[in-house]
N, C-alpha and C positions, 0 to 999 in steps of 0.2 A: 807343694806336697810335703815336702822338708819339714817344713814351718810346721803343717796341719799334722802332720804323725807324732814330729815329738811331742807335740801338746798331748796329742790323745793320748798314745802309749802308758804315760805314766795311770792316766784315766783305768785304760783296760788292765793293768799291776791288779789294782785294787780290785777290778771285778774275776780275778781268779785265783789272788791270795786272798781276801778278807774274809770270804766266807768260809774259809778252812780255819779264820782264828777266831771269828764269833761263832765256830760252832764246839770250837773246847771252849768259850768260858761259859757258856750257854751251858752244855753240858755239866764243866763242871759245877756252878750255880745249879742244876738240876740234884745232882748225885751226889754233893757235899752240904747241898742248902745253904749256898754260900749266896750271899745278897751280894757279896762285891763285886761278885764272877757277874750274876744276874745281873745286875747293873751296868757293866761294862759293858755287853750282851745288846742291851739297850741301846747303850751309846754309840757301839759301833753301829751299831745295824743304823740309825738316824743319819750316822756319818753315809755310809755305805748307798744311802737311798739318794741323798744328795750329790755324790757325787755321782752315780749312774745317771742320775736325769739328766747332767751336763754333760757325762758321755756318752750319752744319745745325741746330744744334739751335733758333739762334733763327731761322733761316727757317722751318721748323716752327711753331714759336710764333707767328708771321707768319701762317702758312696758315691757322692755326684763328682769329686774332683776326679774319680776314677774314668770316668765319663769322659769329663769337659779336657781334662788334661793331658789325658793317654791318647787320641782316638786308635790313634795308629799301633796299641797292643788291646785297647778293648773292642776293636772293629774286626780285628783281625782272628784274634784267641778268645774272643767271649764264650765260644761252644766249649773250649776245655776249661774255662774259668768257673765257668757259669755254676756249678756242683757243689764247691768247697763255698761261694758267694751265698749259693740258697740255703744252705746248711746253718751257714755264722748268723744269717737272719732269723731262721726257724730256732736257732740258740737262743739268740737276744730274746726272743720273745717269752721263750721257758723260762728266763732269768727274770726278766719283767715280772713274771705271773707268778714265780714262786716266791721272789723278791718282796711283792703285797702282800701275796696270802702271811710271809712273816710277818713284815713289820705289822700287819692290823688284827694280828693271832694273838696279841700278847690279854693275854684274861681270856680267850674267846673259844678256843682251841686245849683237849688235852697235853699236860706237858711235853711226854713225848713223840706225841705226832708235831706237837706244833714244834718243835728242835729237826724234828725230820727233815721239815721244809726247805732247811738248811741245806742240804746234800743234793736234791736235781738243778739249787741254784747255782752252788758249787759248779759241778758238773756241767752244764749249760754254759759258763765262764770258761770254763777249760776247753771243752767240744769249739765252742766260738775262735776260741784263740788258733786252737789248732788247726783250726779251716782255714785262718787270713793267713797264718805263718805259712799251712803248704802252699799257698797261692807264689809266699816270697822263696820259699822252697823251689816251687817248680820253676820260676824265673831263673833261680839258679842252676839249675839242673831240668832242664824244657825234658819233659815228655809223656808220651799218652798222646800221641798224634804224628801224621805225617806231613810232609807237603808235597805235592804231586801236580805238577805245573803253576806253581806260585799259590796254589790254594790249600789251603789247609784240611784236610779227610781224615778220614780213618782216627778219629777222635775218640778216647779211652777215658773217662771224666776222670773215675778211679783209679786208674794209673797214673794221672796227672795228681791229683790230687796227693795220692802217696806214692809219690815221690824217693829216689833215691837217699834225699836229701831232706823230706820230712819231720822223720821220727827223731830227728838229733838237732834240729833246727830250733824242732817244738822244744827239746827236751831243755836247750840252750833259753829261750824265752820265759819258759816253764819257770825253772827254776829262780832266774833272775827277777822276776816279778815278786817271787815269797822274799827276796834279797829287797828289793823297793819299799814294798808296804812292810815288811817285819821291822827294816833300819828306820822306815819315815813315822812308822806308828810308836816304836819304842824307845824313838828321838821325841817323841814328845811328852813323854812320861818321865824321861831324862831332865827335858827342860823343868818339869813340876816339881820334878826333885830339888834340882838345882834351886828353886826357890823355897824353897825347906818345907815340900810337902811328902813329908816322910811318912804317909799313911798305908793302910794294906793297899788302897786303890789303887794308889801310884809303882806301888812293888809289882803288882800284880801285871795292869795295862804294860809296863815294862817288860816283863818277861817274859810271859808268850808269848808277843811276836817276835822279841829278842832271838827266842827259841827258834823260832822256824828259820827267822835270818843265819843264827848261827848254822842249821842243819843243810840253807843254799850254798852258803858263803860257802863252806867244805865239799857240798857237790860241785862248784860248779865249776872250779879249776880242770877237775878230772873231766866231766864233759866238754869244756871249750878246748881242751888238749884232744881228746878223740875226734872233737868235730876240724881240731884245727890240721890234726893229719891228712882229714880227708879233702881239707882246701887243695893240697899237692898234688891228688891226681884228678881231682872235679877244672879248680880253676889255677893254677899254677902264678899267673898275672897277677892274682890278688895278693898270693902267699908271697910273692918276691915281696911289691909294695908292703904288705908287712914287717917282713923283715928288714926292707931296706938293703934288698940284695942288687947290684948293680950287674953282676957276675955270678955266674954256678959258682959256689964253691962247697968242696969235698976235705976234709969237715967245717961246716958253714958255723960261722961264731955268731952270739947271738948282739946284737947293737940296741943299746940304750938311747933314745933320745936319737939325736942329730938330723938331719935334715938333706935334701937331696939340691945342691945348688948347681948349676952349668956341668950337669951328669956323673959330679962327684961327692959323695957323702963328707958333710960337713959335722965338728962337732956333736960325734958320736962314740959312745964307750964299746967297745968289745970285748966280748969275754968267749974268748975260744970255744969251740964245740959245743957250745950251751944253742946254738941256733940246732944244730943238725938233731938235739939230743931234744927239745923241743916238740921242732915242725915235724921231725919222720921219724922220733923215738928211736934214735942209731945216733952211735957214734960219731959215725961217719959216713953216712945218707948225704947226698949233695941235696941244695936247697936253691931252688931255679933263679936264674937272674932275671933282669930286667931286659938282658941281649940277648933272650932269647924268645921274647915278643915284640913283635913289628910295632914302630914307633907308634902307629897308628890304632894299637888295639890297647896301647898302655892306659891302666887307669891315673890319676892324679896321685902321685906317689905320696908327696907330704904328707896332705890330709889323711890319708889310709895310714899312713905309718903311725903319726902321730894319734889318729883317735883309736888306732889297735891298742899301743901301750898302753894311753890312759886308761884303756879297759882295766886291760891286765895289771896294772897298777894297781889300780884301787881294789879292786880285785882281791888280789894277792892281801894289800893292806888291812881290808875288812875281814879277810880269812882268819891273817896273824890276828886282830884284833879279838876275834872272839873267841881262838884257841888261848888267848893272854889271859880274858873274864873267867873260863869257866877252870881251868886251870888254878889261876886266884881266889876261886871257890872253892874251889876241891879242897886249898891250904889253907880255907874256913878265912879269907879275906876277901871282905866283901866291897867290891868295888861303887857298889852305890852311893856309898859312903866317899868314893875318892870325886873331889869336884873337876879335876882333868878331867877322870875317864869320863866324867857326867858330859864334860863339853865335847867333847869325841864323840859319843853317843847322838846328843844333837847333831852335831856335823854328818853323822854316817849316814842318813837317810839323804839328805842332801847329794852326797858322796854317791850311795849307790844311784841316785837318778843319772848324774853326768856317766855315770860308766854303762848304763842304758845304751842311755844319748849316743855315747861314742861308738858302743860296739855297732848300731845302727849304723851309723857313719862309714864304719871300717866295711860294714855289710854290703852299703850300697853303695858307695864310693868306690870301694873295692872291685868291685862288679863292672864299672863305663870301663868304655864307652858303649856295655851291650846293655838293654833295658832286660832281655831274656836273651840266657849267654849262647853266645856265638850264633844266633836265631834272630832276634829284630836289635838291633840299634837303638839308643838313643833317642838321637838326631830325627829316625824314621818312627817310633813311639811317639812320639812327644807331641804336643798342639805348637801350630804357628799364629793363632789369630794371636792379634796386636791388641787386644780389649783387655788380657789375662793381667797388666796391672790393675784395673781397675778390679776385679772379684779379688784377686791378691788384697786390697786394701779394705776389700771388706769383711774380710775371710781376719785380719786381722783385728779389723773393731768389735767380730761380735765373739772371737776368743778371747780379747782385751775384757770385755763386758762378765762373759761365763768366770776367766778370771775373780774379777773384783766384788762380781755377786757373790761367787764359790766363798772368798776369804772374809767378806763381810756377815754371810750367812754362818761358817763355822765360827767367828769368832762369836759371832753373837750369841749361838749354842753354849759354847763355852762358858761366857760370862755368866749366862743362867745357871747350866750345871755348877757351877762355883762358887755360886748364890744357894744353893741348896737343893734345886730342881731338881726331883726325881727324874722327871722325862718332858719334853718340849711340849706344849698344850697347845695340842692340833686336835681338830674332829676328827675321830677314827684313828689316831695316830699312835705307834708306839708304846705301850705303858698304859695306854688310857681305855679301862673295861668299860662294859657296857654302864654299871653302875655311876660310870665318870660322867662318863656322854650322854648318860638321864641327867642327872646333875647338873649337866652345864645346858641341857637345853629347858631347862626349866628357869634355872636361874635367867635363862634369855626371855623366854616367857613371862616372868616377873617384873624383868625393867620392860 
């Protein structure tokens, strides 16, 4: 399940940021008459179509492992799941439908309605997200139901659903996804520069989404700070593990790195009240230990610690970074022009997926040994058939496959547009009016 999310997730980035960036160059292409805007507009959207089709196929693979792998929380809680699950699929399918009606609008459709189409796809990406997030929401925070002699009743969908823990969840996922596809999309405009394509296209694909990245990168500290307060009175267990606290301490310092060996902290930096002024925004807020959860409910400390920081590392680092660009703009220096920062730009898309990766990690890791806390277990969640390496191995070959199709398929796009290709020459495709597709089907007629 590890395995199968990280792949997807970066998948589902793109189906909630992209369509908020192909619909300003769209736009502005519409209302400046810019062909480079329009163009790009283009390109993403071919991008955009490709990559949904392969995340469909591992959201699928997603639906059934929830099944085959869980039985012992989808047997048990599917009546409060079941709501936020019918909703993300009745999503995907508006995003599907609005998703065509763009890409095969282009000549076919008035300009502004066909740019419209843009916005219920939008939205449909968002609405979806927000359903599977409340789902990891309510795991965190179980409720919208009772249990009344071991069975489950009095079932709330919508209160399950939204969740105490919801709206700041999403907000945290939200945001981090426009931080994904802004750094990975305007990491690759970077890279074009870097090989001295100084033209408007590549200014342009560079900075809108640069733009959004910058506008998460700056949210998102301030949201993962409010969401991180409320780890201390929701789950306490995870918030130690974060900090690497073995003991309450009043005022708790904050620790860099180090690691948790034969239940003493090894090689790690501290830096006085920076933990308390953190995790409980105080002074001197105590910040819970490790000894004051039973050995037995402890999550895996290292790995929670360590993929916290790395969040918040990179994090932090992508913040400074684009507080650094626009600043050196403002001083009429333009860093495009500098070939580091051009290489730090490639790297930050990179950059932001591991800080994805990790904060999932810190999320769920953080969380055992309860699958839904303090409510079902792990151990009792989990499937025991003995068969699951063999779907494990195949669960890897045909992500291995959507891989190497995905990067063969875009580069191949690539190499066209490069070549001079206005738009990919598919029937019904992108760019191609009706006048194209008489044209080519005549010309099929002729040979």
């Amino acid at each position: 399940m590890a395995f199968s999310l990280g792949w997807h997730i970066v998948l589902a980035c793109f189906g909630v940021a992209f369509p908020a960036m192909i619909y300003v160059v769209h736009r502005r292409g519409l209302v400046r008459e810019d062909s480079v805007a329009l163009g790009l507009a283009k390109r993403w959207a071919t991008v955009s179509a490709i990559l949904f089709a392969i995340g469909a196929v591992s959201g699928t693979v997603l639906s059934f492992e929830m099944g085959l792998l869980w039985p012992g929380l989808m047997g048990r809680y599917g009546d409060v799941l079941g709501l936020p699950f019918a909703l993300e699929g009745l999503s995907f399918f508006i995003e599907a439908i609005f998703l065509g009606i763009y890409l095969y609008g282009w000549g076919r459709m008035p300009p502004r309605r066909h740019l419209a189409m843009l916005i219920p796809m939008g939205v449909a990406g968002v609405v979806g997200t927000f359903c599977v997030v409340s789902v990891n929401a309510w795991m965190n925070n179980p409720t919208g139901f009772r249990i009344v002699d071991g069975e489950v009743t009095d079932v709330e969908p919508w209160r399950a659903m939204f969740n105490d823990g919801a709206v700041l969840q999403f907000a945290h996922m939200w945001v981090g996804a426009f931080m994904v596809v802004g750094f990975i999309v305007s990491g690759v405009y970077a890279a074009g520069v870097l090989r001295g394509r100084h033209d408007a296209h590549h200014r342009l694909g560079f900075t809108v989404p640069f733009v959004f990245a910058t506008v998460a990168a700056l949210m998102q500290p301030v949201i993962g700070h409010i969401l991180g307060m409320r780890v201390h009175d929701s789950q306490p267990a995870k918030l130690a593990a974060f900090e690497l606290a073995t003991t309450t301490e009043s005022p708790a310092p904050l620790r860099l790195g180090g690691v948790l060996v034969d239940g003493e902290v090894r090689w790690a930096l501290d830096i006085p009240r920076l933990g308390s002024i953190i995790a409980r925004n105080s002074l001197t807020a105590p910040v819970p230990g490790l000894d004051s959860v039973p050995v037995h409910d402890r999550p895996p400390v290292n790995i929670t610690h360590l993929a916290f920081q790395t969040m918040v590392g990179i994090g932090t680092l992508l913040a400074l970074a684009v507080v650094v660009f626009w600043l050196m703009r403002w001083r009429r220096h333009d860093l495009l022009g500098n070939r580091w920062f051009l290489r730090f730009a490639v790297v930050a898309g990179p950059l932001a997926v591991l800080a994805l990766e990790c904060g999932w990690i810190a999320t769920e890791v953080g969380r055992q040994p309860w699958t839904v806390w303090q409510v079902l277990r792990t151990e009792d969640a989990a499937s025991t058939s003995t068969g699951l390496w063999w779907s494990y191995a195949g669960v890897l070959l045909v992500y291995l496959g959507m891989t190497v199709g995905a990067v063969v398929v875009l580069r191949s796009m690539t190499r066209r547009w490069r070549a001079g290709a206005e738009s990919i020459a598919a029937p019904y495709g992108p760019g191609a009016s009706p006048v194209d597709q008489a044209q080519r089907e005549h010309d099929r007629g002729g040979r």
